[in-house]
N, C-alpha and C positions, 0 to 999 in steps of 0.2 A: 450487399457486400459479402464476399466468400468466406469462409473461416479465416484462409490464410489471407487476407488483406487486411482483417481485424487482428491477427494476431501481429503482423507487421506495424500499425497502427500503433494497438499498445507499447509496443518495445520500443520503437523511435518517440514517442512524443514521454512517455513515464521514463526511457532511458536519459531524455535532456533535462525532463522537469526538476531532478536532482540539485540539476547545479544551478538553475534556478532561485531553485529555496535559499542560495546563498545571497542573490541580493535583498532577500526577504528580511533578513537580518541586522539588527541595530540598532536604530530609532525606535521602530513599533515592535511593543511585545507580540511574540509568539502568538500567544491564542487572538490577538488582536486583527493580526496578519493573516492567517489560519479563517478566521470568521470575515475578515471581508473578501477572502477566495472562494470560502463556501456559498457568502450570501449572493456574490455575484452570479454563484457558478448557479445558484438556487432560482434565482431570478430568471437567465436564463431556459432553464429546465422550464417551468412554468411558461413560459410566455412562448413557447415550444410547443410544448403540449396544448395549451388554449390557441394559437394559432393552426396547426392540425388538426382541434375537432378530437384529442387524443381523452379519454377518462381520467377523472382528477377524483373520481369520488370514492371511498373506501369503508368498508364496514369499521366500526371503534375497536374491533377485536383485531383486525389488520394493522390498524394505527399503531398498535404496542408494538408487533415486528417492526416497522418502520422506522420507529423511534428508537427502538435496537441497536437498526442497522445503521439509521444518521449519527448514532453517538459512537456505534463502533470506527464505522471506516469513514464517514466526514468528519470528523472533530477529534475521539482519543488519539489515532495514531497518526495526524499529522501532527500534533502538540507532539507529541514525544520525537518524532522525527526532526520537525524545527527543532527543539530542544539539542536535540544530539548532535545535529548538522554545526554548533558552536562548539564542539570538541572534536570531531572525527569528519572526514575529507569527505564531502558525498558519494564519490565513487567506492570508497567503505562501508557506508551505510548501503549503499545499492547492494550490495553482494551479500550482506547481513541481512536484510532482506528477502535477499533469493532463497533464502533458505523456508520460506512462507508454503512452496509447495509440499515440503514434508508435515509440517505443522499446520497443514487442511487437513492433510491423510489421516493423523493423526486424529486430530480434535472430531473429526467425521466416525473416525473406527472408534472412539468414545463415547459417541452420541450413540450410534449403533450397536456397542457391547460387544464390539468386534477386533480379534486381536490382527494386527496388518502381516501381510504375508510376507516371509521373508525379503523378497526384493525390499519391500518398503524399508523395514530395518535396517538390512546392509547398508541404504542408499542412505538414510537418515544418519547411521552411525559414520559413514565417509565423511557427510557435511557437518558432522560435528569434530571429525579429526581436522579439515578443513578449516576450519572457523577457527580451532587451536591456533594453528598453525600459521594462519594468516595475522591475528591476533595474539601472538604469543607476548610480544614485549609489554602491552597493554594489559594481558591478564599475569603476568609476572609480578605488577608494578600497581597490581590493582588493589584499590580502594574506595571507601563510598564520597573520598572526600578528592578522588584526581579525577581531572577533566573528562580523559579518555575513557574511564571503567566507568563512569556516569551516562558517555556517549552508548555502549554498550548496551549498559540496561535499558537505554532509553530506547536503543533501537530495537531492541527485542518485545522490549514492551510495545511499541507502536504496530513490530510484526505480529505480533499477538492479537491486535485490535483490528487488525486487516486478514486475518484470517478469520476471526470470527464471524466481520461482518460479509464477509464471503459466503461461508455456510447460512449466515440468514438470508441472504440475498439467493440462495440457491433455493432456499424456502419458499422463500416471498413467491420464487415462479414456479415451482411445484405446485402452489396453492393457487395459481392462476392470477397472480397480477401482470398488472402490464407494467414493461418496462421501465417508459418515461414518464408517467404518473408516479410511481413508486418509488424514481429514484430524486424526483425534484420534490417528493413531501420527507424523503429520506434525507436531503439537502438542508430544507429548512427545520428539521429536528435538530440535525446539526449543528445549522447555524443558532440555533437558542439556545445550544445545549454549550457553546461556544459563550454565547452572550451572557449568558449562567457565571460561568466558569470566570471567566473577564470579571464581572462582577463583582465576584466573592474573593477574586485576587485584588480587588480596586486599581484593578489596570486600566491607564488613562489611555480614550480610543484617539491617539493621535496619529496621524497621515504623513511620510515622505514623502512630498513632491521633489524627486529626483527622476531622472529618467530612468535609470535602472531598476530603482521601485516599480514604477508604472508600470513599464512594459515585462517584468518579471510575474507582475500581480496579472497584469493581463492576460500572461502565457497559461500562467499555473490555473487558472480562471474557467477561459474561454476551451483552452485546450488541455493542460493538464488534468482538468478535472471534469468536463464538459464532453469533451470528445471521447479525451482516453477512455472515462468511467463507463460511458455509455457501447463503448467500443467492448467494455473488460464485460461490461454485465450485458452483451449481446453473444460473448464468448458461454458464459455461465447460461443463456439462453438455450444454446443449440447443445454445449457439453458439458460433464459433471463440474465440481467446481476442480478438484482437483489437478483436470485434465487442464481448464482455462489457466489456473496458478502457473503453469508450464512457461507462461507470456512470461514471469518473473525471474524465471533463471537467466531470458536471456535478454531482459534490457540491461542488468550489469555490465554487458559487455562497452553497449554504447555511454551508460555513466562513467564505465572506468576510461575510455578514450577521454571524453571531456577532462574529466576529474586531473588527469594526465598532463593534458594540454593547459587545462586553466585555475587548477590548482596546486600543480606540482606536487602530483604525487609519482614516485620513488619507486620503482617495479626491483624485486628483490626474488631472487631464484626461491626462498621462502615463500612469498607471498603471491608466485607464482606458483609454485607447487599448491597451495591450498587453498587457491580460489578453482586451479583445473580441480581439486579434492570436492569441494563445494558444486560445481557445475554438476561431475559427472552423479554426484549422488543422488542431486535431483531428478537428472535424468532417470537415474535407476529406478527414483521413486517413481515418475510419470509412465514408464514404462513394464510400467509391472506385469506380471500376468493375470489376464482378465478372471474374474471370478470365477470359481467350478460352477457348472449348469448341474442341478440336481441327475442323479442318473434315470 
């Protein structure tokens, strides 16, 4: 598959999976929900891999990155995602989100001791005027005890867990693992790391047999997490990570259509000003200029 089909890929199927998560919501706790997306998606992954004849085996000093990465981007930042999507419209969370491409650049020029070049800044500090701006009434009104400044945190927090496990996952292939061995034992770190969590909350693992459960847990499952992920980390295969994050500014657009259609969210010449403030900034960041070559 070409770059640009996977990046198509990601945008349309991460752009829908948003509103999704909404029938996820209400009977089964969060991490409950969360852990039987993972372990399906984990199942999966595995029986994938052992069908293809694909490598499942890893040195114990690989196992810690894996475990990393299944707790960073399978398990932390969907919990906080679900969490937030009960306060804030998902096509809000998408776009709070989008902002994941600056906060690679970022967290990567940290790891490296490297301050980011202008472009990145500029683009970084738009999508934070951005984010004001789109968010103004909600950070006016904000507190640790209102729904919405809750949603907030939570989504930034979850953006934080998917950027990091981004950069380990950028590792993981630098240091030569395969793909879909690394991402279905990264699945099931997850998933325990899920099961963990459940636990120590004494969240009771009980099941919605409705239709909207089902076929939502199936989506987020088989394709939300199965296809897209393999799709995003075949993206981080061929290009750095920050360049693959570029997939995140523009599924917003297809969450904010849904969001629009079957949430009734409110398009307001404000919140339209500071999601184009949001977009283009990421832009700015992915399009930086390439690094000096020594002279």
């Amino acid at each position: 598959m070409t770059t640009a089909l996977l990046y198509i890929a990601v945008v349309l199927i991460w752009g829908s999976a948003w509103l999704a998560v909404k029938f996820q919501l209400g009977v089964v706790p969060p991490e409950i929900s969360v852990a039987y997306r993972i372990g399906i998606a984990a199942l999966c992954m595995f029986a994938w891999a052992w069908l293809k004849g694909l490598p499942l085996g890893f040195a114990p000093a690989q196992h810690r990155y894996l475990a990393l990465r299944g707790m960073a981007i399978f398990s932390c930042n969907f919990i906080f995602f679900y969490l937030a999507a009960t306060h804030l419209t998902t096509g809000l969370i998408a776009v709070l989100f989008s902002t994941a491409s600056a906060l690679t650049v970022i967290i990567n020029a940290l790891l490296m001791r490297r301050w980011p070049q202008g472009a990145v800044v500029a683009g970084a500090t738009l999508g934070v005027i951005g984010i004001a701006i789109v968010f103004r009434p909600e950070l006016a009104a904000f507190n640790f005890a209102s729904g919405a400044g809750m949603g907030l945190l939570q989504t930034f927090a979850g953006t934080l867990c998917f950027c990091c496990g981004s950069v380990i996952t950028a590792r993981n292939h630098r240091a030569g693992l395969p793909l879909c061995g690394s991402t279905a034992w990264a699945m099931l770190y997850g998933f325990l790391f899920l099961t963990l969590f459940a636990t120590l909350r004494d969240s009771p693992w009980r099941f919605e047999w409705t239709l909207p459960y089902t076929l939502s847990l199936a989506y987020l499952s088989l394709f939300g997490s199965v296809a897209a992920f393999a799709a995003y980390f075949a993206l981080l295969a061929r290009i750095e990570a920050e360049r693959a994050a570029y997939a995140t500014v523009l599924f917003p657009v297809v969450a904010l259509s849904l969001s629009t259609a079957f949430e009734g969210y409110r398009w307001t010449w404000a919140a339209s000003l500071g999601i184009l403030l949001i977009f283009a900034g990421n832009i700015l960041v992915l399009k930086r200029n390439k690094p000096r070559q020594p002279a």
